[in-house]
C-alpha positions as CSV (number, residue, x, y, z in Angstrom):
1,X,10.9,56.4,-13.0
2,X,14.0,54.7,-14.5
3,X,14.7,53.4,-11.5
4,X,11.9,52.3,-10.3
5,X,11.3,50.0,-13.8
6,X,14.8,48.7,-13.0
7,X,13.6,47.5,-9.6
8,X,10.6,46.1,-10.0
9,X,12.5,44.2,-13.0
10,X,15.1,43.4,-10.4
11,X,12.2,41.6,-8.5
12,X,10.8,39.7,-11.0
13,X,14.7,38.3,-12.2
14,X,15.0,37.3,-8.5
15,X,16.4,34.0,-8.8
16,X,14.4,31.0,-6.8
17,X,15.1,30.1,-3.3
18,X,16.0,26.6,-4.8
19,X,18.5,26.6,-7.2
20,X,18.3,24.7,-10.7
21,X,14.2,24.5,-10.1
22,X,13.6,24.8,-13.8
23,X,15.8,21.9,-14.1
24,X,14.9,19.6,-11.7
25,X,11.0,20.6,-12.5
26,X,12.2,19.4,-16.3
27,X,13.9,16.0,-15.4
28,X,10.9,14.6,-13.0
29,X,8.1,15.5,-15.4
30,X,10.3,14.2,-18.4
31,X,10.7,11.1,-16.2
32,X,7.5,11.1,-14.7
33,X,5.9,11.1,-18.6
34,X,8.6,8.6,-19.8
35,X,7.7,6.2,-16.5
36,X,3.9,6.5,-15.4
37,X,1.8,8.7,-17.9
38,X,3.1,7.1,-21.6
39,X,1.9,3.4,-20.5
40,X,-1.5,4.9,-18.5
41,X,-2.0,6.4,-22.1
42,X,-1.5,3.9,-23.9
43,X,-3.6,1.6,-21.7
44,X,-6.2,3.8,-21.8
45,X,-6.0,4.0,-25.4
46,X,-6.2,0.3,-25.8
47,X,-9.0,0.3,-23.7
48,X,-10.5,3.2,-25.7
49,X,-10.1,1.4,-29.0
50,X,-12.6,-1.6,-27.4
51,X,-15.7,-0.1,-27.5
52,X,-17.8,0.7,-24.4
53,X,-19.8,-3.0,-25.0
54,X,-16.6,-5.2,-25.7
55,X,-15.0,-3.6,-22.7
56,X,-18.0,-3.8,-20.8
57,X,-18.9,-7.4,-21.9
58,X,-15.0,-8.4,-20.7
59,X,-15.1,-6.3,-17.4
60,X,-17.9,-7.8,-16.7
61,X,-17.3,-11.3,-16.9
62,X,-18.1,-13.3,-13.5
63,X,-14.4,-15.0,-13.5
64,X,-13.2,-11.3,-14.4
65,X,-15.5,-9.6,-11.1
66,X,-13.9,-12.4,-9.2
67,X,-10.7,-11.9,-9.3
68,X,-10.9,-8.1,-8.8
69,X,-13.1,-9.1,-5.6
70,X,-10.1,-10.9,-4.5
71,X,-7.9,-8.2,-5.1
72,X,-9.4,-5.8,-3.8
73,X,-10.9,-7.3,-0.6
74,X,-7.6,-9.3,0.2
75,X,-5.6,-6.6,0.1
76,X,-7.8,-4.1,2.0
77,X,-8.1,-6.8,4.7
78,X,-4.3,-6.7,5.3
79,X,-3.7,-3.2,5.2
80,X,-6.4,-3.1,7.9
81,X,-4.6,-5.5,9.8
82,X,-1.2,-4.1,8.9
83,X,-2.5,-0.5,10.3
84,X,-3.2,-2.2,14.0
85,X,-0.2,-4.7,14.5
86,X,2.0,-2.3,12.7
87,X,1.4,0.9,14.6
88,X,1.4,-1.7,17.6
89,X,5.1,-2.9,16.4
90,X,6.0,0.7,15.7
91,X,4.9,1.7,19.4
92,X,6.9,-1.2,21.1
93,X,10.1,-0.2,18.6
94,X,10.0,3.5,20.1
95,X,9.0,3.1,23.5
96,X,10.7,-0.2,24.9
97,X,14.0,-1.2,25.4
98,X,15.0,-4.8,25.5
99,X,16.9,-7.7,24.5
100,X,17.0,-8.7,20.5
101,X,15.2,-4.9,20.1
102,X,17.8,-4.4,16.9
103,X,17.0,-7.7,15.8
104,X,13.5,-6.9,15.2
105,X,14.2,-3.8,14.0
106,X,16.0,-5.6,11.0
107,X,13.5,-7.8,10.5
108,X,10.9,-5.3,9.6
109,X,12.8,-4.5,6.6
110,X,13.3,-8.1,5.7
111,X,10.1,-7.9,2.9
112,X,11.5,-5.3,1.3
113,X,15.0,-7.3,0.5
114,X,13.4,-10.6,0.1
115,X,12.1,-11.8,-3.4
116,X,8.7,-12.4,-3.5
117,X,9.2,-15.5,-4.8
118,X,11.1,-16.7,-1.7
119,X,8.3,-15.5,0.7
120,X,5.6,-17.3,-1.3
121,X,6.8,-20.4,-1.3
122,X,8.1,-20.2,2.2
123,X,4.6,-19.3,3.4
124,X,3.6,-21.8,1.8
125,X,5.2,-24.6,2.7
126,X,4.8,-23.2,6.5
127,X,1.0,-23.2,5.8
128,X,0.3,-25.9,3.4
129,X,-2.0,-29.0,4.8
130,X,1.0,-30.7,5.9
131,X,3.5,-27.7,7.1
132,X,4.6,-26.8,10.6
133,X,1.6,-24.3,11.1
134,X,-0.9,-25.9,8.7
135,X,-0.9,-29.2,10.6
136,X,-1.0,-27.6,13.4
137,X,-4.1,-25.7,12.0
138,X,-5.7,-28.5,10.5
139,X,-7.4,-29.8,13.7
140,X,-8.9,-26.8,14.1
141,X,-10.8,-26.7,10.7
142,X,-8.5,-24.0,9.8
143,X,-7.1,-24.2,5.8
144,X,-4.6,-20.9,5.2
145,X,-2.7,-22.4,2.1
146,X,-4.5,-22.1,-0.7
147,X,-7.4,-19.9,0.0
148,X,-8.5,-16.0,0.4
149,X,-7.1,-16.8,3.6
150,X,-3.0,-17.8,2.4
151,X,-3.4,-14.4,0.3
152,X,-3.8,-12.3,3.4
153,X,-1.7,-13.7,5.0
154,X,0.8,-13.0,2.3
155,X,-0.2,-9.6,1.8
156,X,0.3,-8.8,5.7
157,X,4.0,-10.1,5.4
158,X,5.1,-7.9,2.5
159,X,2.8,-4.9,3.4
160,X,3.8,-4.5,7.2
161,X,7.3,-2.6,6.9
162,X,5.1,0.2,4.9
163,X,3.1,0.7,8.1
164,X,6.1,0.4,10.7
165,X,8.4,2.4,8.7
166,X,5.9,5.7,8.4
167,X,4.4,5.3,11.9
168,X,8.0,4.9,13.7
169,X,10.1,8.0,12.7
170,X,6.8,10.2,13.8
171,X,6.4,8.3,16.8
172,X,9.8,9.4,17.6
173,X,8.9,13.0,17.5
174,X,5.9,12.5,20.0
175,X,8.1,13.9,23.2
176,X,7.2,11.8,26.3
177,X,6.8,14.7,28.5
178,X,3.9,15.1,26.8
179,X,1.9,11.7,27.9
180,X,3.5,12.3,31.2
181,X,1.7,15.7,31.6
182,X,-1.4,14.2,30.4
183,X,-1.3,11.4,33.3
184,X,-0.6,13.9,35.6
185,X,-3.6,15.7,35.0
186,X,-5.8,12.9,35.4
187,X,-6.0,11.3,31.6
188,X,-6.5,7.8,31.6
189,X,-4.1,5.6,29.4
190,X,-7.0,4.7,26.7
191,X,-7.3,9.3,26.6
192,X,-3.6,9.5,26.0
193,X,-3.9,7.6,23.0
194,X,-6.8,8.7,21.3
195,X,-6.6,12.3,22.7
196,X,-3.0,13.1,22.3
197,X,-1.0,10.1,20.5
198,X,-3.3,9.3,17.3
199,X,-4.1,13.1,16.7
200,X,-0.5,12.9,15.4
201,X,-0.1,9.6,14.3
202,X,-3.7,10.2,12.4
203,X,-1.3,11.0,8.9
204,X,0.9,8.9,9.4
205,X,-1.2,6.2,10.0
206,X,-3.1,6.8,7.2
207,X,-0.1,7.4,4.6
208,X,1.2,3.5,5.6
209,X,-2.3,2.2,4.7
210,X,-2.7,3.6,1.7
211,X,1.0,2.4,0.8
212,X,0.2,-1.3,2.3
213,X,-3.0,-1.3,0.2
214,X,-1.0,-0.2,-3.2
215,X,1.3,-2.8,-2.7
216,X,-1.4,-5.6,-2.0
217,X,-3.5,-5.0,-5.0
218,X,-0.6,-5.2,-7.2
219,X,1.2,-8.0,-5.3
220,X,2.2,-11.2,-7.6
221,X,4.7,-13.4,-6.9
222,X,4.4,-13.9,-2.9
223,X,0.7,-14.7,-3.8
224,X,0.1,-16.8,-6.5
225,X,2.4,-19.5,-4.7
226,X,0.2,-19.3,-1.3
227,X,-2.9,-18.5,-3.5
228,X,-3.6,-22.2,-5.3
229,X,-5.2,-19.8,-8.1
230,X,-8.2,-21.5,-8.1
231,X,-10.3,-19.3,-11.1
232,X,-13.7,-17.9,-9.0
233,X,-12.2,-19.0,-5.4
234,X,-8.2,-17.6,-5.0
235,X,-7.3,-16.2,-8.5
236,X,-5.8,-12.8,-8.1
237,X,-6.6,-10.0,-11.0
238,X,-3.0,-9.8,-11.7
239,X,-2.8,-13.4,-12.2
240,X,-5.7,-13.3,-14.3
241,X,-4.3,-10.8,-16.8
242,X,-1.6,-12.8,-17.3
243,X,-3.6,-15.8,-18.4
244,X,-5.4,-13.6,-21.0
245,X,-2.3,-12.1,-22.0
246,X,-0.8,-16.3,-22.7
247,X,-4.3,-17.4,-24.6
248,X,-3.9,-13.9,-26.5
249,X,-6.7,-12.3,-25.4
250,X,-5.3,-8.9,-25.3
251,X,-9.4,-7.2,-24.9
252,X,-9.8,-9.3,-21.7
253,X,-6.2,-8.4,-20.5
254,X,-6.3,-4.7,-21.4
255,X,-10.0,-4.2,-19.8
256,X,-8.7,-6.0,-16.7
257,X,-5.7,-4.1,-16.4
258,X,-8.1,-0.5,-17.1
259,X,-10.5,-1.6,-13.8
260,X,-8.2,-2.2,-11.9
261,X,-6.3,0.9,-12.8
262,X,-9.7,3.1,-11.7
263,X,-10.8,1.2,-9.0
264,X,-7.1,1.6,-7.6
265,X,-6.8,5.6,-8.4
266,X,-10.2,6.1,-6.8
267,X,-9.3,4.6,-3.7
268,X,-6.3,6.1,-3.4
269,X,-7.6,9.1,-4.0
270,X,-9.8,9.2,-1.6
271,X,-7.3,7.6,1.4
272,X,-5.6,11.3,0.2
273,X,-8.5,12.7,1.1
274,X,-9.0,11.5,4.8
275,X,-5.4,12.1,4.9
276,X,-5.6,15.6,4.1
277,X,-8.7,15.8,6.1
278,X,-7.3,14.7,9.1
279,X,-4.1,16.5,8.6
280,X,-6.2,19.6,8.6
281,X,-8.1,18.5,11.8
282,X,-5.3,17.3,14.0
283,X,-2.3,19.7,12.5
């Protein structure tokens, strides 16, 4: 009897597969409260401290709707974009060999080492009226600087290494032999893709949109260069809660700042969602 108490006790002492879990668990939830949840609270109390009809009168306001428009649909429209062209840069990266292919490669990461800053006003001054592409545009009718347009545009240069960077290392797991058996047995190049490539890029695919979206709604300084921040036509929320935040208006600012905060959370929660979903359905 002695021994078996001493066993099961044995069992329950086992230490964990991973060693130091308790503190490692410790260090990222200290961090993790010290980081993200002690300034969500205190937004949210801020928020709170409004009253449901000032923050509703100041969410509400048609400059205020605007802007989160903007956000929103600008950076939804570039991670759409970012998901085809990316995936397609992703594919050519992995598949093809060819002169200047390491080049490239580099220049994928260029965003992420680049100040935002610098890439605003050099997208600007490529796309402004009287810039290399914008004359070149302006013939056609076509104004990029300085409208939803410029944003987009922006937002597809800083978003794209999110897509490329989580598409290409699973790509490189996809084992070739695999599309060649499938041509062999008759499956057309448009079934390869959609029967056994995106099956397994599905997650992946779907991980560097959601990433590419994050970092678009947020987005600040390669926009508000390119932007013109005209209020009701190109002004981002971000750059809108900054204005408050000069003329004092710290109501405005913190009910800006709380929408965006759940109209971002619930999108990303449900991009989890389809993730998960289509994890479960093509794992």
């Amino acid at each position: 009897m002695a021994s078996a108490s001493i066993k099961a006790g044995w069992r329950f002492k086992q230490p964990s597969v991973i060693p130091g879990f308790g503190l490692t668990l410790g260090l990222s939830l200290t961090w993790l409260t010290l980081i993200i949840l002690i300034p969500l609270s205190g937004l949210a109390w801020r928020s709170a401290s409004l009253g449901w009809p000032q923050f509703w009168l100041q969410a509400t306001d048609p400059r205020t709707l605007n802007a989160l428009k903007l956000s929103f649909g600008t950076a939804l429209a570039a991670a759409m974009v970012n998901v085809v062209f990316g995936t397609i840069l992703a594919w050519v990266l992995v598949r093809y060999r060819f002169p200047g292919k390491r080049i490239i490669d580099a220049m994928v990461d260029l965003p992420f080492a680049l100040p935002t800053a610098v890439a605003g006003i050099a997208l600007t001054t490529l796309y402004a009226p009287n810039g290399w592409m914008g004359a070149l545009l302006a013939p056609l009718g076509i104004k990029v600087a300085y409208t939803p347009l410029g944003i987009i545009m922006a937002l597809v240069f800083i978003g794209l290494p999110f897509v490329v960077r989580t598409v290409q290392p699973v790509m490189e797991e996809i084992d070739r032999e695999v599309e060649e058996a499938a041509t062999t047995l008759g499956a057309t190049r448009f079934q390869t893709i959609t029967r056994i490539l995106f099956p397994g890029l599905a997650p992946a695919i779907t991980t560097g949109f959601a990433l590419a979206f994050a970092r678009g709604v947020g987005e600040y300084g390669s926009v508000i260069f390119i932007a013109g921040n005209l209020p009701n036509i190109s002004e981002i929320a971000p750059l809108l809660i900054i204005i408050r935040l000069e003329e004092y208006n710290y109501p405005a600012a913190t009910a800006i700042a709380a929408v965006m905060l759940i109209i971002s959370f619930t999108m990303l929660l449900i991009i989890n969602l389809l993730q998960s979903w289509s994890r479960k359905r093509y794992g």
